[in-house]
N, C-alpha and C positions, 0 to 999 in steps of 0.2 A: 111210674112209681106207684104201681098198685096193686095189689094181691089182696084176696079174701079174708074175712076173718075166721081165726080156728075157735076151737072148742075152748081153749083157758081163755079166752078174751071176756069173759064175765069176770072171771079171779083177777085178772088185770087190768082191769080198765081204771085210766086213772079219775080220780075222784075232783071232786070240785075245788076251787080255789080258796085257800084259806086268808085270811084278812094280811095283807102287806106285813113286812116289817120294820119297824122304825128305828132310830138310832143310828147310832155310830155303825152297827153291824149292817145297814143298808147303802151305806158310802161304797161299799166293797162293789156294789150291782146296779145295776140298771132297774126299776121294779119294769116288772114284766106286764105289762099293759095289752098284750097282744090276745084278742080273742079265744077264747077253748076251740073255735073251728070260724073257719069261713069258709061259706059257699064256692065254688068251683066256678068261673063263669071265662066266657073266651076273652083275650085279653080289649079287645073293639067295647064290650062292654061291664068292665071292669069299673069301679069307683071306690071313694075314699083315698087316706093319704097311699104315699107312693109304696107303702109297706104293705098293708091291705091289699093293695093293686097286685103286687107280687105274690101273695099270699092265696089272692081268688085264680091264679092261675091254673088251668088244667094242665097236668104230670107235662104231656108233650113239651109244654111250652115254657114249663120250669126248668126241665132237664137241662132243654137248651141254652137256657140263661144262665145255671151252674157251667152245664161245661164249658159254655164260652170263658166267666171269669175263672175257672178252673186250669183253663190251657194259657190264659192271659197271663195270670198271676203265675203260672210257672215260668211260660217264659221271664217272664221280669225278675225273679229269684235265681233264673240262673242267669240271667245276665250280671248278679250281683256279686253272686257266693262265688260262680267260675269265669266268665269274661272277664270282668273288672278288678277281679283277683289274680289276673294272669295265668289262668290255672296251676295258682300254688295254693295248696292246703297246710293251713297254721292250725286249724281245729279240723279231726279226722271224724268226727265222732256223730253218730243218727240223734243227739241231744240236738246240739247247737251247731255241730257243724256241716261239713260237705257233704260226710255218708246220708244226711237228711237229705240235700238237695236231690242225689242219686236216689234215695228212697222215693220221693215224689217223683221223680223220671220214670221209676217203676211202675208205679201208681200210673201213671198217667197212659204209659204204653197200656196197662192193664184194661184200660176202658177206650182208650182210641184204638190201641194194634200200633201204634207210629213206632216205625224201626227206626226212626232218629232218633227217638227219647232214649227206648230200650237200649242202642250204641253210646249215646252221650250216657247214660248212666253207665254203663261198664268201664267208659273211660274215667270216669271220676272216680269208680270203687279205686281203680287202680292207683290214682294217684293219694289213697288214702289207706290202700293197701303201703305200699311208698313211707307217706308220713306216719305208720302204725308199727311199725317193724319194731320188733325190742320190745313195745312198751308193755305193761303186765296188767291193763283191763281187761278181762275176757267176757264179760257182757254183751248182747245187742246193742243196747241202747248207749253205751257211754264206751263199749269196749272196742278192741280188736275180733272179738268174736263175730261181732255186728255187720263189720269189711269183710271178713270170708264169708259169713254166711251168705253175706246177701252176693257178694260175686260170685257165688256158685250157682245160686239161682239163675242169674243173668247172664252169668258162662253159659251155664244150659238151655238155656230160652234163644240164644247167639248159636248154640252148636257146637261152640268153642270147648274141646273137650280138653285139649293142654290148659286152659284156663283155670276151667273144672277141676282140672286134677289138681293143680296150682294152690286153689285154695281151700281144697280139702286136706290137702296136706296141710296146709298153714292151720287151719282150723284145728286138727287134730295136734296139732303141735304146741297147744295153748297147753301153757303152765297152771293148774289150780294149785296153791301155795295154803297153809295150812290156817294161813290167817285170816283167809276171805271171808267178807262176811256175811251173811244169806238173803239179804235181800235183792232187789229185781235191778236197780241202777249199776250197781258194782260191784255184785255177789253171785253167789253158787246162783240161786234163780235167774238169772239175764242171764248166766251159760246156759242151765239148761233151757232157757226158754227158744235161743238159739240153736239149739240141737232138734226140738220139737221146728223149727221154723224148715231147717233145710229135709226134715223126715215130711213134713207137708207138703214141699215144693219141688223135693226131687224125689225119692223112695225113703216107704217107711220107716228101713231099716239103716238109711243112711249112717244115721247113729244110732248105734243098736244097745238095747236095754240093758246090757252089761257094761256098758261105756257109761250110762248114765246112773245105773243101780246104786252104786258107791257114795254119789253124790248126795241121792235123795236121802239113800240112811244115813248120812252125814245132818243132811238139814232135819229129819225125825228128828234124832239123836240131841241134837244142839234147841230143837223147840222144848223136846220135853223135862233137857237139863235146865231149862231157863225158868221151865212152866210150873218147878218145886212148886213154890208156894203162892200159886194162882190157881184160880179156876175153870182156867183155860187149857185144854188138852196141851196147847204148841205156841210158846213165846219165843218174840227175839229180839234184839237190841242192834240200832246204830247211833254210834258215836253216844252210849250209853242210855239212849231213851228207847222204851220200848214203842215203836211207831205204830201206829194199826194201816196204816195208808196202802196205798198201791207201789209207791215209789220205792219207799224205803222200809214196808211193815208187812203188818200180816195182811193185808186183803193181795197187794201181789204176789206174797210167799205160795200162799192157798190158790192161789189161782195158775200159778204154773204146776203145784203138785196136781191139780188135778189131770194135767195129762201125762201124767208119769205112770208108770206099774205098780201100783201101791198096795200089800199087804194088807190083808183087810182091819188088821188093829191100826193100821199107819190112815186106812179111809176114814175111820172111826175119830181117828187124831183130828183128821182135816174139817168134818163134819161138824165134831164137837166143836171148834175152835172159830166154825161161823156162824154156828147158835150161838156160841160166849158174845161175840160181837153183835151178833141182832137184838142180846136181852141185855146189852148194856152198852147199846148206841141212848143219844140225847131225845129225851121225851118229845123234840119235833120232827126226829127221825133223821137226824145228822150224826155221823159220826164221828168220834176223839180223834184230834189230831194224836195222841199218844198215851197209853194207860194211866189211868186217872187223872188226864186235862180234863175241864169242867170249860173248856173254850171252844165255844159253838161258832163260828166266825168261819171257816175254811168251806167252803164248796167246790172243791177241784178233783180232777182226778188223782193227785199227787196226793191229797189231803182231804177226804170226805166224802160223803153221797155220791158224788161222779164214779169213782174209782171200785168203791166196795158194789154198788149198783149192777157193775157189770162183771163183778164177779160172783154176785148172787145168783144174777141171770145166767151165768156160765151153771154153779153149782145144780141149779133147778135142772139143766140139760142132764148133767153126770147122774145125779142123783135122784130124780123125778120128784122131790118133795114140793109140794107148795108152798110149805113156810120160808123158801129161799124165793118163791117168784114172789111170795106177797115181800118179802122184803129187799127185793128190788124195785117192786113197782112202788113203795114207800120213798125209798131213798129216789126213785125219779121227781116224787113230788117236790122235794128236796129240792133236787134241779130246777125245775119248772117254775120254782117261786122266789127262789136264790140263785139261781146258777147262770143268767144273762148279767155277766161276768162284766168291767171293765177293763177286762184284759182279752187279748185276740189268740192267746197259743193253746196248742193241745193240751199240754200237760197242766195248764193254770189259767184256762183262759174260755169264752164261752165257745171254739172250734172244737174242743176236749169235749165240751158238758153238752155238746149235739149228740155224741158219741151216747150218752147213756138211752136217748130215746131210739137212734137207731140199734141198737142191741136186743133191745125191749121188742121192740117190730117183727127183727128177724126171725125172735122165737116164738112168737102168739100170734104175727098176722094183722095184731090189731093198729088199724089204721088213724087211731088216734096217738098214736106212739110215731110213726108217720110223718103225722101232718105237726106234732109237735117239733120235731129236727129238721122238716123244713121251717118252723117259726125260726126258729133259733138260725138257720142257716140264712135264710131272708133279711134278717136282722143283720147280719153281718153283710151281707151281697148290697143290701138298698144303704146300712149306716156306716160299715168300717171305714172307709178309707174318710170319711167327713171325720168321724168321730177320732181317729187316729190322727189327722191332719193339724184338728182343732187341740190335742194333746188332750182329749175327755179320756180316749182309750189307750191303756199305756201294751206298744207293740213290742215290748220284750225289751231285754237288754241288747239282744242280739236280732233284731227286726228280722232278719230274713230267713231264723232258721226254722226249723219241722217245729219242734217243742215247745219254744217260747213265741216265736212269730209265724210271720203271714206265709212262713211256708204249711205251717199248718192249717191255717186256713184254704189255702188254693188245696191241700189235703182233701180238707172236708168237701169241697164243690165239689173234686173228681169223683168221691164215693157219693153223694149224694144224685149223681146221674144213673150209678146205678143202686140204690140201696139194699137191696137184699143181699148185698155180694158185699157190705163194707164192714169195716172191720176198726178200730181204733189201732193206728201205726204201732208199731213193736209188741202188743200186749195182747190186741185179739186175732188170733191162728187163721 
C-alpha cells in the first residue's frame, strides 16, 4: 500500500486538526483520537494500545490482516443473505439486498482471482435476475438495472456468452417511464450510471451515446427548469426537497454527468452547479443536507462531506481546476474530524467515509490520504465487531447488507488490500 507522492500533494495535503466538537452534534461519532501518522515498525516491535499496534504496521502486514477479515467477513454474509436463506431472494437489490452480497463476491474474486466467488456471484445475480422480473427500478443501486448489469460483467469474466446475451437484452429492455426522477437511488442517474458501468467493464460502446444522449438532455432540461429562480445553473427535487447529497441530489446527479458526452453549455451547467455548492457549503466546510437547511449534523456519503468530497475529487480529474481538489480536500477534513461514524455501512456509516481518503490518494499520491483510510479502516478491523456486539455501533437495519452493514465493511478490507484500484461500490467507475 504504497506509491510516491505527486506534484499537487502541497495543494492537498491535509491540514492540522481543529478543536473536537461538542454537543449533541458529537453523539453522532466517535471523536477521532487517532494520531495524524504513526511510525511504520515490524509487528515484533510494535507498542501502545492494540489500535496503534495495527496502525504502526508495515503495508505487507496490513494487507494481510485486511484480506484475511475481508475474506472472513464474506464468507460469513453469505452464509447469511444465501445459505441460511435457502437461497430465496425477498430483497433483489445492491442497497440491502442479495445483488450486494453478489457484488462483494465480485469484489473479492477481484483481488483474490477465486473462481468460486466469481461462480457463486453469477449464481445469486441469477436468482435476483428471478426475484427482479417485472418490477420498474432501473437503477444500479436499488434497481433491475443493477442485476443485468452486473450479470453481464460476471457472464463475461465466466465466458458465459448465452448469459451475456441474456442480460443485455434484459437491460436494454428497461422501461424509463416519464415520471422518473433524476437522481442516483431510483432515477435517470443510477440508469445511466449503470450504462457507464457495463461500457467500463465490457466495451465502451456497450451502451452507445445515442442510447444515453436522450436521457442526459432530459436531466439538463429538468435541472435548469427547476434552477428558474436559483443561483444554481442545475436544481432537482425528491419527494419535493431540493437534496444536494449523493443519494438523492446534486452531488450524485453531477457526478454521473460528468461521464456522459456533454455539450459544452451542459459542462458549463455542471461546473457552475459545483461552485454553487462549494460557495454555499457551511462555514466548517460540511455540506446542506438540502437547499437552505442550516443543519450541519450529517457526515455521510448519502448526506455530506463523504459524498460531495468524492465528487469534487472526481470534478478536479475532468476539469483540472484546483478549486474542486481544495474543496475536496476541505470536505476530507470534514471526515477526518466527524466522519468515525457510529454506524458500520457504506452509505452512512464510517466503511463509506474511509472511501473519501482513499479517493483523495488515488488522485495525488499523497500518502497521508493513505495512511488516513487505513486509520479509519483499523478502527473498524481492531473495534467493530466489540463495538457492535456491545450495541455502541448501530450495524444497519439490515446487518449483513453492502450499504447499510458489514457487508460493506468486509467491502472496505477487500479494497483496502489493494488501494490504488478501489473505488466506493456503485458510485466510483
Amino acid at each position: 500500500m504504497s506509491a510516491g507522492r505527486s506534484k499537487e500533494e502541497s495543494s492537498s495535503r491535509p491540514s492540522k486538526r481543529p478543536k473536537k466538537s461538542r454537543g449533541a452534534m458529537a453523539d453522532r461519532f466517535f471523536p477521532n483520537e487517532m494520531p495524524d501518522y504513526v511510525e511504520e515498525r515490524e509487528s515484533s516491535a510494535a507498542t501502545g494500545s492494540s489500535l496503534i499496534r495495527l496502525l504502526s504496521l508495515p503495508d505487507h502486514e496490513l494487507s494481510a490482516k485486511f484480506l484475511k477479515a475481508g475474506v472472513d467477513l464474506k464468507d460469513k454474509i453469505v452464509k447469511e443473505t444465501w445459505i441460511r436463506t435457502r437461497q430465496k431472494v425477498t430483497d433483489y437489490t445492491l442497497y440491502t439486498g442479495a445483488l450486494g452480497t453478489a457484488f462483494l463476491l465480485f469484489k473479492s474474486y477481484q483481488v483474490t482471482g477465486s473462481q468460486e466467488d466469481l461462480s457463486l456471484s453469477a449464481k445469486i445475480i441469477q436468482a435476483c435476475d428471478t426475484a427482479s422480473k417485472g418490477l420498474p427500478f432501473v437503477t444500479f443501486i436499488c434497481g433491475r438495472a443493477g442485476v443485468c448489469a452486473l450479470g453481464a460483467v460476471v457472464s463475461a469474466k465466466l465466458k458465459d456468452e448465452a448469459l451475456l446475451h441474456h442480460y443485455l437484452i434484459s437491460f436494454n429492455e428497461a422501461s424509463l417511464n416519464f415520471f422518473l426522477p433524476n437522481e442516483l437511488l431510483y432515477g435517470r442517474a443510477g440508469y445511466l450510471w449503470a450504462c457507464s458501468f457495463l461500457n467500463k467493464h465490457l466495451d465502451k460502446n456497450t451502451i452507445p451515446p445515442n442510447k444515453m444522449g436522450p436521457l442526459v438532455e432530459e436531466i439538463i432540461r429538468e435541472g435548469r427548469r427547476l434552477s428558474k429562480k436559483s443561483r444554481c445553473p442545475l436544481m432537482y427535487e425528491w419527494h419535493g426537497k431540493k437534496y444536494w447529497g449523493a443519494a438523492h441530489g446534486l452531488t450524485g446527479i453531477m457526478h454521473v454527468l460528468m461521464d456522459m458526452n456533454l455539450k459544452s453549455d451542459e459542462t458549463e451547467d455542471v461546473k457552475g452547479t459545483l461552485n454553487y455548492m462549494i460557495e454555499n457549503r457551511f462555514p466548517g466546510g460540511n455540506y446542506p443536507l438540502n437547499e437552505g437547511s442550516t443543519d450541519d449534523r450529517l457526515v455521510h456519503w448519502c448526506h455530506g462531506a463523504p459524498g460531495v468530497s468524492l465528487t469534487m475529487a472526481k470534478a478536479y480529474e475532468v476539469f483540472k481546476e484546483d478549486l474542486f481538489m481544495r474543496a475536496a480536500s476541505d470536505a476530507a477534513e470534514v471526515v477526518w474530524n466527524r466522519g468515525l461514524l457510529k454506524r458500520v455501512g457504506i452509505c452512512h456509516g464510517i466503511s463509506g467515509n474511509a472511501y473519501t481518503f482513499l479517493s483523495l490518494y488515488r488522485r495525488t499520491g499523497n500518502l497521508e490520504y493513505l495512511y488516513r483510510a487505513k486509520a479509519f479502516t483499523c478502527f473498524l478491523l481492531d473495534r467493530g465487531a466489540k463495538l457492535i456486539a456491545e450495541g455502541i455501533m448501530h450495524c444497519g437495519d439490515r446487518p449483513n447488507s453492502l450499504f447499510e452493514g458489514q457487508a460493506g465493511m468486509a467491502y472496505l478490507f477487500l479494497d483496502m488490500v489493494k488501494p490504488a484500484e478501489s473505488g466506493f461500490p456503485g458510485y466510483e467507475l
